[in-house]
N, C-alpha and C positions, 0 to 999 in steps of 0.2 A: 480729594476724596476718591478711594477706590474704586472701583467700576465692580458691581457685583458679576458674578461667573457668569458669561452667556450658556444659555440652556443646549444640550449638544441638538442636533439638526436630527431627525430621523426618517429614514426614508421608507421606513417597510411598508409592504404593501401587502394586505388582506385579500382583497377581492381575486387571487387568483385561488386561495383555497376556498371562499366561499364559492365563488361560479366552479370550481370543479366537485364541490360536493352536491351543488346545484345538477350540474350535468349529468353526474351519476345517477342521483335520485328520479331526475326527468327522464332522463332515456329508459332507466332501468324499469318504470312504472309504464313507459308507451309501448316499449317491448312488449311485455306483458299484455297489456292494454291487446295490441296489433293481432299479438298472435292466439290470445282466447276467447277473446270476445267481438272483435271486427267481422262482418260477413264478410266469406270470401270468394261467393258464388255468383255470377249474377241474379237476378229477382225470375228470371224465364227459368232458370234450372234449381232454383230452392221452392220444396212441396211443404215441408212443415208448417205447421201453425206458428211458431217461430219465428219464422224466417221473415225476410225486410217485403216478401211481396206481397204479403196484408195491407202495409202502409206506402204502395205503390204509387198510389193516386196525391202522393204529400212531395214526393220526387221535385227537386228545383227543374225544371225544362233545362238551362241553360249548360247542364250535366250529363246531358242524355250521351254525348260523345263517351263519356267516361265507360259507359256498356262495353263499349267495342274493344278496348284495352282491357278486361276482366277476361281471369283464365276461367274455362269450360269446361274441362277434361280433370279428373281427381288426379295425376301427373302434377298438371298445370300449376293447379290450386296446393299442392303439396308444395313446389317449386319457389313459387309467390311468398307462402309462409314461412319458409327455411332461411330464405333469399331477406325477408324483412325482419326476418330474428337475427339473421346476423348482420345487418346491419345497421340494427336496436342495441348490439352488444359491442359492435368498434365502435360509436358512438359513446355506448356509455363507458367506456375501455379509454376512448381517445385517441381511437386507432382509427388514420388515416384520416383526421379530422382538420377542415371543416364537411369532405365530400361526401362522407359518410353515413352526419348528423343531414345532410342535404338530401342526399337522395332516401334516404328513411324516413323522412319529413314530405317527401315527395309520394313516397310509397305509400303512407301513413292515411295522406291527404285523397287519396285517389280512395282507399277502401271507404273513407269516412264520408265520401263530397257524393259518393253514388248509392248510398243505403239511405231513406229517411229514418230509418230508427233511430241512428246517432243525432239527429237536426236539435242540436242544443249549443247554446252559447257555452260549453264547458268546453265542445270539443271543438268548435272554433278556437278557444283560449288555447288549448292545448295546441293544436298548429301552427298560433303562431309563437308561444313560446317555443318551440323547439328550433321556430328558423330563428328568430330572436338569440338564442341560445345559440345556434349556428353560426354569426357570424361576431358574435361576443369574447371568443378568446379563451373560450372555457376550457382549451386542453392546454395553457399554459403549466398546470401543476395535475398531479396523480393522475400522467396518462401516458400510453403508450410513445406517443409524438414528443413529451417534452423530454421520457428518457433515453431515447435516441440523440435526440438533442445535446443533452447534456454526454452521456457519452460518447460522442463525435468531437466532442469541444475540445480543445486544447487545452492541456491541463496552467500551463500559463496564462488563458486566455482566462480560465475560471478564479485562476490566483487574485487577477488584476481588478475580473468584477469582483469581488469579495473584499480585497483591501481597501479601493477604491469607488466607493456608490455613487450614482451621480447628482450633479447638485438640484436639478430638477428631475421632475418626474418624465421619464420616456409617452412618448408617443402611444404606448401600446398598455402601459399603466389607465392612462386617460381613458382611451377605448374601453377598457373592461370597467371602470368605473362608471362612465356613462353607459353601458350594456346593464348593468344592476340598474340604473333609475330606469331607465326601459323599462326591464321588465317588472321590477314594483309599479309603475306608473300601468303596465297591461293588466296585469292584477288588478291594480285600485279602480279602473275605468269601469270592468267588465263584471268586478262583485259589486260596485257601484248603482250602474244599472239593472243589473239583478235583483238588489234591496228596493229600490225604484216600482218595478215590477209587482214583485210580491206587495206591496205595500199599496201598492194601486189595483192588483187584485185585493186584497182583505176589503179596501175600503166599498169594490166594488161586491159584493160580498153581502156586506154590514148595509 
């Protein structure tokens, strides 16, 4: 009896377009985020009603270091904001990344950890998706880094992987694979106890 045709093997692999349209859309929205709506003053030198030193007295203690690193001078403050837009924009570009998406995450972190107006588990979520995001492998496709990449390669060297796929999945496949449950799993945790929340305020409420 004949052996019916084995199914052929396929090895493609998704998750480097889904994590790079992932990285585009995150960095592209914290950009933004950083450079319009972040304070960038400390709480001694913002007068408005506005500003983060109405809600002074909500300040974590454990932060207070964070003052001493905040620019003073409107230079400074112009410097800060240029400085963390463009490196919202190699990030979400893919350029020079993972350093990029790091110290923008680092930058991000600092305006967000010394203002209490931001004190929301959103903007928690948000820092740590983007270090999440950082060490995920998200500039393998649609970014500065992989087209370098690929035009450095030896055009033989591209022949070989193209004809040739291999019969397991690399090491680096895996990574970005596991980087997706990550960050669904940071999502599902954090709108989790958020519904949690809410639903314990209503009842308490009722």
């Amino acid at each position: 009896m004949a052996k019916p045709p084995s199914l052929p093997v396929t090895t493609k692999d998704n998750t480097p377009k889904i994590l790079a349209i992932w990285r585009i859309l995150l960095f592209l929205m914290m950009t933004f985020q950083f450079y319009n709506n972040l304070p960038h003053l400390p709480t001694s030198h913002t007068e408005t009603q506005n500003s983060a030193a109405l809600d002074r007295m909500f300040t974590l203690d454990q932060f207070e270091w964070i003052l001493t690193t905040m620019p003073t001078t409107e230079g400074a403050v112009s410097f800060n904001k240029n400085l963390g837009f463009l490196l919202g924009l190699s990030a979400t570009a893919g350029f020079c990344y993972p350093l990029s998406s790091l110290m923008f995450s680092l930058l991000y972190a600092r305006q967000f950890f010394y203002s209490a107006a931001n004190f929301t588990d959103h903007d928690y979520l948000f820092i740590l998706l983007m270090l999440i995001t950082s060490f995920s492998g998200a500039d393998s496709f649609l970014s500065v880094d992989s087209n370098f990449k690929r035009l450095g390669m030896d055009p033989k060297t591209k022949k070989a992987q193209a004809e040739s796929p291999p019969a397991s999945l690399p090491s680096s496949v895996a990574h970005r694979a596991y980087s997706i449950v990550v960050l669904r799993c940071q999502i599902a945790v954090i709108y989790f106890f958020a519904a949690l929340w809410k639903v314990s305020e209503r009842s308490e409420r009722a």
